[in-house]
C-alpha positions as CSV (number, residue, x, y, z in Angstrom):
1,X,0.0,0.0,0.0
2,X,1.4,3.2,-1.1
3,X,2.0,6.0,1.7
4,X,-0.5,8.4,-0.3
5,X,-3.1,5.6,0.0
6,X,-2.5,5.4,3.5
7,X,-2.6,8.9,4.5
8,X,-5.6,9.0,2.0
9,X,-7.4,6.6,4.2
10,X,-6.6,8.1,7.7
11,X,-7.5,11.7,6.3
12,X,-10.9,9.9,5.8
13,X,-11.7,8.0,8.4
14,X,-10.5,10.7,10.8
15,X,-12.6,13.7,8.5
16,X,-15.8,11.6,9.5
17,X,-15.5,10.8,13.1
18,X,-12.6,12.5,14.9
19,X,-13.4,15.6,15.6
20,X,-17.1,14.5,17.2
21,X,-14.5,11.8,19.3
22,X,-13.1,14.1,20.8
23,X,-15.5,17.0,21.7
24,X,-16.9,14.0,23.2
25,X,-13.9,12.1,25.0
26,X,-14.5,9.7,27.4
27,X,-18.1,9.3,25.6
28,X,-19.1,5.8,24.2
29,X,-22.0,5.4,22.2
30,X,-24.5,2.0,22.1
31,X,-23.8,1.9,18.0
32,X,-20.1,2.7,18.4
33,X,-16.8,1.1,19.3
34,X,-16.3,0.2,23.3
35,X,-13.3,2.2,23.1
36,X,-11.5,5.0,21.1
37,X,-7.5,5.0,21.4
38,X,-6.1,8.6,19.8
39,X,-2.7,9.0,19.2
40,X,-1.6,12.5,19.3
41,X,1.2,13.2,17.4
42,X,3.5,15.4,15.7
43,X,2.7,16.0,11.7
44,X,4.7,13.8,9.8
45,X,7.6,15.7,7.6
46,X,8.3,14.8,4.1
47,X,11.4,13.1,4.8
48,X,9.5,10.7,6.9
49,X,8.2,8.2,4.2
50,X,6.1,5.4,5.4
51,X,7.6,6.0,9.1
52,X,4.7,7.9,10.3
53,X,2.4,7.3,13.3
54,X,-0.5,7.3,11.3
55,X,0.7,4.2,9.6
56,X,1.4,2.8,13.1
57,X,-2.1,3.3,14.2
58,X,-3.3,1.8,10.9
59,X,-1.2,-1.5,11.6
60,X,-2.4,-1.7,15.2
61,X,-5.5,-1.0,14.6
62,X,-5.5,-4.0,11.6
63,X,-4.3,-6.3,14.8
64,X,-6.3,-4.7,17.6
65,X,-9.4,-5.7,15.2
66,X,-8.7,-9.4,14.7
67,X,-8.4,-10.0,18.7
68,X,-11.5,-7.3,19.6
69,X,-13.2,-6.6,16.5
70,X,-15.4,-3.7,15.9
71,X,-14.9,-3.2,19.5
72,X,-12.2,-0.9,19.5
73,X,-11.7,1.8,17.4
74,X,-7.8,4.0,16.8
75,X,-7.8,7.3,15.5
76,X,-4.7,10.1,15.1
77,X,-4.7,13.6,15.7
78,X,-1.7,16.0,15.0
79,X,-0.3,18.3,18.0
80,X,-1.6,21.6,18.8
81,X,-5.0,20.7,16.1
82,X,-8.6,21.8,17.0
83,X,-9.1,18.1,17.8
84,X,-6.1,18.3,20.7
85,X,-7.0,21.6,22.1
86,X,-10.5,20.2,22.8
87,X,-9.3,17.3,24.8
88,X,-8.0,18.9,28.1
89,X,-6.5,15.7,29.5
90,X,-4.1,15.8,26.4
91,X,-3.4,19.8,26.3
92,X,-2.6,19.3,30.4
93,X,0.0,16.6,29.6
94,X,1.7,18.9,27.0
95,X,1.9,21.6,29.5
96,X,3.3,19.4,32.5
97,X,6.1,18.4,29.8
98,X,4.5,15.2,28.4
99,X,6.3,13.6,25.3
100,X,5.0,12.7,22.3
101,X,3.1,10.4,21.2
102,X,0.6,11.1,23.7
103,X,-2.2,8.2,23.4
104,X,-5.9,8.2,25.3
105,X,-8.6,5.8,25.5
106,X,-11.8,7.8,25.9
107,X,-10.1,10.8,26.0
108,X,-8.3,9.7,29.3
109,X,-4.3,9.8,28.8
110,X,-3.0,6.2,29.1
111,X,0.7,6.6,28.1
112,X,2.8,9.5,27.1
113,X,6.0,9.4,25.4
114,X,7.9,6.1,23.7
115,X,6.3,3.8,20.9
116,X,3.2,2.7,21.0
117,X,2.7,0.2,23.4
118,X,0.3,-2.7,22.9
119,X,0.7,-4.4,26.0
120,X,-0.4,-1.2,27.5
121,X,-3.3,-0.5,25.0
122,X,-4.4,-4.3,25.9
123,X,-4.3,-3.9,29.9
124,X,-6.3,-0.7,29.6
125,X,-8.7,-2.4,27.8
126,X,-9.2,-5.1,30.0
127,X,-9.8,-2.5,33.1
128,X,-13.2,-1.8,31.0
129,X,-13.7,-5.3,30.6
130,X,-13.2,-5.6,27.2
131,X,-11.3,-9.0,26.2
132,X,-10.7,-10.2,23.1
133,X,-13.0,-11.9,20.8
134,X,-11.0,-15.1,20.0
């Protein structure tokens, strides 16, 4: 998959639903996913080819969906967007000195700083109670 089609397809996905996400964090809707991770990052640069979070979300959120399904639901959002200024949580962990990526789960911070973590991700999501589908 070309990096074009790939930013072409987050652009999309994140047009439609992002925004409304997080306005609403920590909100869960009945017809929606259990949970939302965000990862708030940085822009990627031009130099950065396919190296860019948004990819990264885009290949955990391919393995995230064959253990949980349509349960749980990753989206990205760049630094200092409308999207990040409207999830306090987030804007709060900048200001204390937080690194990026910054990631949440409803809108509640779960790790700052580092590579995305799955085991993290995973034990935050069994604190809701949501296990895998397998």
């Amino acid at each position: 998959m070309s990096q074009d089609k790939s930013h072409a397809d987050v652009v999309a996905r994140r047009s439609g639903s992002e925004p409304a996400a997080a306005a609403n964090a920590g909100e869960v809707h009945a017809d929606g996913p259990d949970a939302v991770i965000t990862v708030f990052a940085p822009p990627a640069t031009e130099c950065a080819g396919a190296n860019t979070w948004e990819n990264a979300v885009l290949a955990f959120e391919h393995r995230f969906s064959k253990r949980y399904g349509n349960r749980v639901k990753f989206t990205t959002s760049h630094l200092f967007s409308p999207e990040f200024f409207q999830n306090t949580a987030v804007t709060e962990a900048v200001q204390q000195g937080a690194e990026a990526p910054i990631i949440t789960l409803n809108g509640q911070v779960i790790q700052r700083g580092g590579k995305l973590s799955e085991r993290v991700i995973r034990e935050e999501l069994e604190k809701l109670g949501i296990a895998p589908t397998e």
